[in-house]
TORLO-552848 format. One record per residue (C-alpha): x negated, y, z negated; residue number from 1. Coordinates in steps of 0.02 Angstrom, whole numbers, plus 50000, padded with zeros to 5 digits. Layout:
N
(node (X; Y; Z); NUM) ...
end
This chain:
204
(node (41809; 55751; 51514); 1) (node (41641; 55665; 51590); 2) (node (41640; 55476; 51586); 3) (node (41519; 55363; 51614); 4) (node (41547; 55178; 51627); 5) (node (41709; 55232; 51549); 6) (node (41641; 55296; 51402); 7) (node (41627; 55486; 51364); 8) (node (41490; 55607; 51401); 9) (node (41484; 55766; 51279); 10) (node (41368; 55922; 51371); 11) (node (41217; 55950; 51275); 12) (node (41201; 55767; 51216); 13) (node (41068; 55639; 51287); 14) (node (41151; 55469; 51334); 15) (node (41072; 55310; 51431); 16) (node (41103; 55231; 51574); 17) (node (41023; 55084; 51660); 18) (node (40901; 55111; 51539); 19) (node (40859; 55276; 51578); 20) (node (40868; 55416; 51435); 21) (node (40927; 55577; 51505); 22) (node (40911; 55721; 51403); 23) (node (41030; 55856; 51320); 24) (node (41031; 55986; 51455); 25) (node (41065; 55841; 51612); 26) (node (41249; 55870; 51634); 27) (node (41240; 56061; 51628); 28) (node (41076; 56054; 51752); 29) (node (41145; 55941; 51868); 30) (node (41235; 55928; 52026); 31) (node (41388; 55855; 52074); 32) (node (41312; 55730; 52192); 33) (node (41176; 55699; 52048); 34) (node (41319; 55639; 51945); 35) (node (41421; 55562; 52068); 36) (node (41249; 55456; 52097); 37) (node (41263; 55393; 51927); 38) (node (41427; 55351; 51940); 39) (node (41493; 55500; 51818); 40) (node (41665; 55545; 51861); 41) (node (41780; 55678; 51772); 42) (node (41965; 55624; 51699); 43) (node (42088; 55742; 51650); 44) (node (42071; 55767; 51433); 45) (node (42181; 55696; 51331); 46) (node (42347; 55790; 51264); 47) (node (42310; 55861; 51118); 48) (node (42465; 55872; 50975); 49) (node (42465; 55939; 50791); 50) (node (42459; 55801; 50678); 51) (node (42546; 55911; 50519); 52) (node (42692; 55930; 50640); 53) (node (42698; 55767; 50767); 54) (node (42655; 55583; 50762); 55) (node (42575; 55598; 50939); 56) (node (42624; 55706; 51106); 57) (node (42813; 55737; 51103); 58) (node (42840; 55644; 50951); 59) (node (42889; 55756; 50813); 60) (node (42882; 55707; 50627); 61) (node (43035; 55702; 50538); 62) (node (43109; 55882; 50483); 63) (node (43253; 55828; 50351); 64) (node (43236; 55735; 50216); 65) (node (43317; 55551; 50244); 66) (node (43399; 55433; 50116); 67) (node (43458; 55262; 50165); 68) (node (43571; 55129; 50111); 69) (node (43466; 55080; 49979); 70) (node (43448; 55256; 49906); 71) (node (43246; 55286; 49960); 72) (node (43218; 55460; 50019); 73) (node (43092; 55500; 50142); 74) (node (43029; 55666; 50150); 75) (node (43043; 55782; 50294); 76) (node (42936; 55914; 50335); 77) (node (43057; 56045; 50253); 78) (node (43044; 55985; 50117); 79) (node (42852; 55961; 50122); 80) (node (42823; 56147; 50179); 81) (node (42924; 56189; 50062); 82) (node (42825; 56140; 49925); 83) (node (42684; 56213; 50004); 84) (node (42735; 56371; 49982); 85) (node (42789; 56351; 49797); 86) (node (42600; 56301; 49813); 87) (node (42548; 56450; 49887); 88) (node (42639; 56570; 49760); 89) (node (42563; 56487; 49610); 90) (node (42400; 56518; 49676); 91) (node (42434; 56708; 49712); 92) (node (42488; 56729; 49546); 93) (node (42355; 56621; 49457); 94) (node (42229; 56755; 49455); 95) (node (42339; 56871; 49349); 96) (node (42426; 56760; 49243); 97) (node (42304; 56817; 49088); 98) (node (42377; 57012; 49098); 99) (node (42532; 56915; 49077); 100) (node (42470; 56828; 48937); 101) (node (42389; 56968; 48843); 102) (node (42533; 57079; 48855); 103) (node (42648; 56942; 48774); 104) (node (42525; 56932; 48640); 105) (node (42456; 57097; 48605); 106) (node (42644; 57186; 48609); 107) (node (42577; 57296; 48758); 108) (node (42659; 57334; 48921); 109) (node (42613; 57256; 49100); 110) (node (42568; 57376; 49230); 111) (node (42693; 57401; 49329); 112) (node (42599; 57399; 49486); 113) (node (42561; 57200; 49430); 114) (node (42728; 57174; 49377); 115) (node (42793; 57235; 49552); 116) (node (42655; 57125; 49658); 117) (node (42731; 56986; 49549); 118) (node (42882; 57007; 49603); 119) (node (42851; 57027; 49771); 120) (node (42736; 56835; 49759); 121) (node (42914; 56759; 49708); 122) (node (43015; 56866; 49840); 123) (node (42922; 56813; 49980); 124) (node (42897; 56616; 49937); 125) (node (43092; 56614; 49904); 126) (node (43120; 56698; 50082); 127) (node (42987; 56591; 50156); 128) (node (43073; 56434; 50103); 129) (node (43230; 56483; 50148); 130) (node (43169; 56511; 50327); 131) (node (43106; 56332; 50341); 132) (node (43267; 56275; 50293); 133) (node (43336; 56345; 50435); 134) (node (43205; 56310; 50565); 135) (node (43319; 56226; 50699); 136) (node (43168; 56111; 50753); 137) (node (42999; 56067; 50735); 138) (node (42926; 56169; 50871); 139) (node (43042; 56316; 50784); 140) (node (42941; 56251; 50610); 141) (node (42783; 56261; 50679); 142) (node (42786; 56433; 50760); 143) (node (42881; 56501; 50588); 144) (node (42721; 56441; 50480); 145) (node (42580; 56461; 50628); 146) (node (42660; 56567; 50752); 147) (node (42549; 56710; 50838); 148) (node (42612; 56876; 50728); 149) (node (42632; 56972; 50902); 150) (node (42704; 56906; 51059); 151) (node (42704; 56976; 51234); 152) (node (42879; 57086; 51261); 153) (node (42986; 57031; 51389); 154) (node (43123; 57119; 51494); 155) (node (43266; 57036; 51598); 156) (node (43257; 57107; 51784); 157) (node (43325; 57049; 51952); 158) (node (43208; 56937; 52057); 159) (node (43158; 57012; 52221); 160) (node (43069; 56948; 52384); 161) (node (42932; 56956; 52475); 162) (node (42998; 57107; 52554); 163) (node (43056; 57192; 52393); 164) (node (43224; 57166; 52421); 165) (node (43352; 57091; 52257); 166) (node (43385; 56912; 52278); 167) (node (43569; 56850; 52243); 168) (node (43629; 56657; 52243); 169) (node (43760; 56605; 52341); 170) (node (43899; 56690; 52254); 171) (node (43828; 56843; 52277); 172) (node (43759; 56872; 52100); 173) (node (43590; 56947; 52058); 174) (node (43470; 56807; 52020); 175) (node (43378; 56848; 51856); 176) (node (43182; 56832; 51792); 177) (node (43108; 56887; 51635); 178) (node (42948; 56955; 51668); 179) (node (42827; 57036; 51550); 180) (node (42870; 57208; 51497); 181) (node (42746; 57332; 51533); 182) (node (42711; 57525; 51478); 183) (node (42697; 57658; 51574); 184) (node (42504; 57628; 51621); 185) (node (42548; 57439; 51685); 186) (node (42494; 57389; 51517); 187) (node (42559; 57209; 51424); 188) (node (42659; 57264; 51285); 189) (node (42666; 57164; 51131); 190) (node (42802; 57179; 50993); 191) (node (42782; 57098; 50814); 192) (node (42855; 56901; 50845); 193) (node (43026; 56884; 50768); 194) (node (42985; 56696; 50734); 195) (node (42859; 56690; 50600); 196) (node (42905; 56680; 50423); 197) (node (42886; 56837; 50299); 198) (node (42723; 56896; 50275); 199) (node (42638; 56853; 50097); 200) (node (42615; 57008; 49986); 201) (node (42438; 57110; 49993); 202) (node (42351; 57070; 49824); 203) (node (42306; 57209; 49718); 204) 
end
């Protein structure tokens, strides 16, 4: 981040100083020495944190639900997600809810392949609640409901030296590193991430 008498500079944005207007394209056309001139000097950004999951950088919200001596609840973020995906379902099967109704009404059957995507809504919002109920932690809820859906695949191997050789501690055990695991070609290999919750059903 650029700052200039401790205020921030954004690229591509004309600012003012000493009552000179500089225009939009200044920070990206000029030099260092042109800035350090001016008295422009870079800090390191802020830490950034997701406010659904923490109150500010290492402070997590609260996951459990919490009652105290006078009986007030506050909610956790279980319970909140929770509902969110009751949400979610409702919403999935809003759109259909009228074959529902006409098939109650008019005495005729529901097509199976609706009655089966139905199903399948309900399935996966029961399983998806039930796997936020056991997220361990917050960082465990967060990568459950936003997680990446593939993750780099990792192997356990035996750290070596600069020379190749495998290093031991002093006990004479091999010392271990997980490294990625690559294919045959030297190639990353990614595997489906075990830590994100069930996948929603494809509408039909």
């Amino acid at each position: 981040m650029l700052k200039l008498d401790n205020k921030p500079l954004s690229y591509d944005r004309a600012f003012t100083h000493a009552g000179i207007q500089y225009p939009a394209n200044w920070l990206r056309l000029s030099s260092l020495e042109e800035r350090n001139a001016l008295g422009i000097t870079e800090v390191a950004n802020d830490p950034t944190y997701d406010q659904r999951f923490y109150w500010g950088v290492d402070n997590p919200k609260q996951l459990n639900d919490v009652t105290d001596e006078d009986g007030n609840t506050t909610t956790g973020l279980k319970t909140q997600w929770s509902a969110t995906q009751g949400e979610i379902a409702a919403s999935l099967l809003a759109p259909s809810d009228w074959r529902i109704i006409k098939a109650k009404e008019t005495g005729t059957n529901i097509p199976s392949a609706w009655k089966t995507y139905r199903a399948a809504v309900r399935t996966a919002c029961n399983t998806r609640q039930t796997e936020i109920g056991n997220a361990a932690d917050v960082a465990a809820l967060k990568e459950l409901l936003f997680g990446q859906p593939t993750v780099i695949k990792t192997k356990e191997q035996q750290k070596t030296n600069a020379d190749g050789n495998g290093v031991v501690d002093s006990d004479g055990k091999a010392v271990m590193e997980t490294v990625n695991d690559l294919d045959s070609d030297g190639n990353i290999q990614n595997i489906a991430n075990p830590a994100i919750a069930t996948a929603w059903p494809t509408p039909i």
